[in-house]
C-alpha positions as CSV (number, residue, x, y, z in Angstrom):
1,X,6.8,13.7,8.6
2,X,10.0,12.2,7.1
3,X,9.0,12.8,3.9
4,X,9.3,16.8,4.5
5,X,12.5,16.2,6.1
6,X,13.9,14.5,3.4
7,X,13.0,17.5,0.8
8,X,14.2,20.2,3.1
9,X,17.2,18.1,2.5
10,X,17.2,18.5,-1.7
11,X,16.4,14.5,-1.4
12,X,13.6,13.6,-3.6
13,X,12.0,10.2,-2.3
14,X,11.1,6.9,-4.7
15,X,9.0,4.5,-4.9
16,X,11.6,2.5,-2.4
17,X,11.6,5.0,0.0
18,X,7.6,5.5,-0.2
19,X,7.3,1.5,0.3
20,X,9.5,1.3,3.3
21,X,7.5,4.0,4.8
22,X,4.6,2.4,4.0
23,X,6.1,-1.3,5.0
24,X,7.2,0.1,8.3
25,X,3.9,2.2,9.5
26,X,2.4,-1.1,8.9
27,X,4.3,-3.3,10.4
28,X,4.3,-1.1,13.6
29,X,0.5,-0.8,13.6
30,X,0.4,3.2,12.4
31,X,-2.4,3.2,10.0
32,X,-2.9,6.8,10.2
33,X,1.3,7.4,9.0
34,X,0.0,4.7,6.3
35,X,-2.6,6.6,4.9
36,X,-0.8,9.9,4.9
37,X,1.8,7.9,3.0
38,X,-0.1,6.6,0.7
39,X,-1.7,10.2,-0.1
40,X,1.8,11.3,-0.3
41,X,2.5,8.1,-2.9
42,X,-0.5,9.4,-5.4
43,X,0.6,13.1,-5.6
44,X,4.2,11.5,-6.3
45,X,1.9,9.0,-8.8
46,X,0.4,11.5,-10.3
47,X,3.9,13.0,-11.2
48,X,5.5,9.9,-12.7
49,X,6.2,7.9,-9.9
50,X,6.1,4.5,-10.5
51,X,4.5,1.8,-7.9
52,X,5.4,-1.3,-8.1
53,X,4.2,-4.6,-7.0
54,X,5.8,-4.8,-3.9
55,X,4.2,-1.3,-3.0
56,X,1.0,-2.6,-4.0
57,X,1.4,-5.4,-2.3
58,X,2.1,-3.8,1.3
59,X,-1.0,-1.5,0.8
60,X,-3.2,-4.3,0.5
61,X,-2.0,-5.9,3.2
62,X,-2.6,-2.6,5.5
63,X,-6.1,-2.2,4.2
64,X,-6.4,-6.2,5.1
65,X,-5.1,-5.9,8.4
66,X,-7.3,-2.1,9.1
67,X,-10.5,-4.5,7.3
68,X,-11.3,-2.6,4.3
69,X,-11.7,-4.8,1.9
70,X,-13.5,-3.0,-0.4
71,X,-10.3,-0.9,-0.6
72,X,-8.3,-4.3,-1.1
73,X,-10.1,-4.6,-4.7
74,X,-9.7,-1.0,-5.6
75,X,-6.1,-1.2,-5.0
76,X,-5.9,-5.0,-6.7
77,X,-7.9,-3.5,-9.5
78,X,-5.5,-0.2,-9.9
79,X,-1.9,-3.0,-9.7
80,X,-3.9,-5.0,-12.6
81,X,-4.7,-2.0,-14.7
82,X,-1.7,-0.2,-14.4
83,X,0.3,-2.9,-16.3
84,X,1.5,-4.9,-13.0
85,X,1.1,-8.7,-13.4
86,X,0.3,-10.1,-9.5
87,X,2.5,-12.5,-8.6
88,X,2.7,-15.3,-5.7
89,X,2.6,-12.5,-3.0
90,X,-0.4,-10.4,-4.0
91,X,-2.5,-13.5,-4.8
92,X,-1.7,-15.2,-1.1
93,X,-2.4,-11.8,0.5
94,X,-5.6,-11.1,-1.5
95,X,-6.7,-14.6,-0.4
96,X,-5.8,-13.5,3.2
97,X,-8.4,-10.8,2.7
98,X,-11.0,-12.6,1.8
99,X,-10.4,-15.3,4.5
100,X,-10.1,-12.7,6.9
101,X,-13.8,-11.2,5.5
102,X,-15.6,-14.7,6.0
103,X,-14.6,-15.0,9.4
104,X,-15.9,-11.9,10.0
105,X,-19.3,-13.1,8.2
106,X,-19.4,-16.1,10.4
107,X,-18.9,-13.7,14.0
């Protein structure tokens, strides 16, 4: 993974390099690189990483577009609790979600 290759390196990722990651497995259809990124994101998390809206953001959008919306709200929940006030972009894409959900319903 790039991630490795960057701290055989010396580099240490951040919170923009874990969100472009993220951004791009997404955008290319690679949930499986998502996840392990975002398992990557909490051990960096857990170490004082900060994640930031935009990273939240771009999670909830993979978890929208792989249909786990239960995991939408966990993640919503964790952005809300951690301090991070939602802004235009998490409230249209957690609307997504749930539009996304009904139509689901309705098949």
């Amino acid at each position: 993974m790039l991630l490795s290759r960057l701290k055989e390196q010396g580099l240490v990722p951040n919170t923009n390099t874990y969100t472009t990651l993220v951004d791009e497995h997404c955008k290319a259809g690679n949930f499986l690189k998502v996840q392990e990124a975002y398992k990557a994101l909490k051990i960096w998390f857990r170490s004082g990483l900060k994640v930031d809206k935009v990273t939240y953001t771009i999670l909830i959008s993979a978890h929208c577009k792989q249909a786990e919306f239960k995991q939408v709200l966990v993640l919503f929940n964790k952005m809300v609790k951690s301090g991070i006030q939602p802004d235009i972009h998490s409230y249209t894409t957690l609307i997504a979600v749930f539009c996304r959900g009904k139509k689901n319903e309705r098949k």
